[in-house]
C-alpha distance (Angstrom), angle and dihedral (degrees) to the residues before:
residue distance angle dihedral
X1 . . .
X2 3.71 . .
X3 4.07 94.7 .
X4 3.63 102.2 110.3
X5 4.09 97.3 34.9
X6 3.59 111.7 115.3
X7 3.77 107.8 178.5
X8 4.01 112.6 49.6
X9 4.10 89.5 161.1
X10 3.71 114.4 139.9
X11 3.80 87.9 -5.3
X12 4.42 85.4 136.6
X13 3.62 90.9 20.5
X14 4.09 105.4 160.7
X15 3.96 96.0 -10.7
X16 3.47 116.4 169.9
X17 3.89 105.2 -166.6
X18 3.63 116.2 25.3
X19 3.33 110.0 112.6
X20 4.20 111.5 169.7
X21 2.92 146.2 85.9
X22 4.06 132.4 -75.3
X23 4.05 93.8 -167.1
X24 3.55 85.6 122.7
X25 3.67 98.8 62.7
X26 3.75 113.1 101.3
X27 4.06 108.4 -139.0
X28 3.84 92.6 175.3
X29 4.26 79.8 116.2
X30 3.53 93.9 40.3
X31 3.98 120.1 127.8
X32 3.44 105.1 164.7
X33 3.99 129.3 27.5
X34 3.69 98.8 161.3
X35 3.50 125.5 144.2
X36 4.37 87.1 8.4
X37 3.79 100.3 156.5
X38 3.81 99.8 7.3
X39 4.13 106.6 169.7
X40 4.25 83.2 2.3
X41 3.82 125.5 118.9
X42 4.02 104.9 -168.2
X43 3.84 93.3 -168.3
X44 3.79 121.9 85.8
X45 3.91 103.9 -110.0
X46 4.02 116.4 -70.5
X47 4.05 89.5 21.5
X48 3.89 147.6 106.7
X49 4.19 97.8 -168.0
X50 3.33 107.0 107.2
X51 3.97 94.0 29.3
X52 3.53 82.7 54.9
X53 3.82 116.2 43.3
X54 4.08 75.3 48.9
X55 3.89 96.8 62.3
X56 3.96 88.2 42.7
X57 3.17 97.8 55.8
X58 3.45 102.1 37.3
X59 4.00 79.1 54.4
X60 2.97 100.0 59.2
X61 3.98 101.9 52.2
X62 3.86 126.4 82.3
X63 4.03 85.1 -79.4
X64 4.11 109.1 -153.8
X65 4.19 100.2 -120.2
X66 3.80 127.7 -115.0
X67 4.22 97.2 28.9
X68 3.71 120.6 162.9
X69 3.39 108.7 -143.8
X70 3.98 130.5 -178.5
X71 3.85 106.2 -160.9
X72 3.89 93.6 -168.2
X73 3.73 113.0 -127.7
X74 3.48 94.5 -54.0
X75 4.10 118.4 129.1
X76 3.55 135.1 -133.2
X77 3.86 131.2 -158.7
X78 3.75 140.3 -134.9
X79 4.07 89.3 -139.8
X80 4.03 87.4 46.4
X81 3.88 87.9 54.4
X82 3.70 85.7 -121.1
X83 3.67 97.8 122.1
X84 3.82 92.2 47.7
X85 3.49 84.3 50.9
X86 3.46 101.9 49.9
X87 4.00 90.4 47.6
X88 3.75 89.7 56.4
X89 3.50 94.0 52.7
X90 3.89 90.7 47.1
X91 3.82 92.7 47.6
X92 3.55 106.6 26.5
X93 4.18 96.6 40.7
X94 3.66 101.9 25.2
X95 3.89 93.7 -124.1
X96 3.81 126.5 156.2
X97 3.54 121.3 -133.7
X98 3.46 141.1 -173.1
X99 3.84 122.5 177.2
X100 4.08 137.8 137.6
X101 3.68 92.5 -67.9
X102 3.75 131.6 -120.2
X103 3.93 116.8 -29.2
């Protein structure tokens, strides 16, 4: 239950193996999200899924505004509905976010 965490920085920082998906975490709390995934890819190699189904859902929660986020070098997709997703956030919630790009 991630509801009440506030600080998620460096929380991957450098991981080497986990590959999934943290669409289930609920930032709505969430103050600082810096530095998330630094040196991390979340996808299994030659994919966008779980860098993906993360940006949607994190999308499409109450999002707290003005976030830096570093997304590691993972990629998102405009068929996943991560780069829609990752717009919205930009747009809608002010965030920052630096990542591996579009896949």
């Amino acid at each position: 239950d991630t509801a009440a965490v506030e600080n998620m920085s460096y929380m991957f920082y450098g991981c080497s193996s986990f590959n999934q998906s943290v669409s289930n975490f609920n930032i709505a709390a969430v103050t600082d999200i810096s530095l998330m995934f630094y040196g991390c890819d979340i996808n299994a190699a030659g994919t966008t899924t779980n860098y993906d189904a993360t940006l949607v859902a994190w999308a499409a929660q109450d999002a707290p505004n003005s976030l830096n986020f570093h997304g590691g070098s993972s990629k998102y997709s405009t068929a996943g509905g991560g780069a829609a997703a990752r717009a919205s956030l930009i747009a809608d919630d002010l965030w920052t976010i630096t990542d591996g790009g579009e896949l």
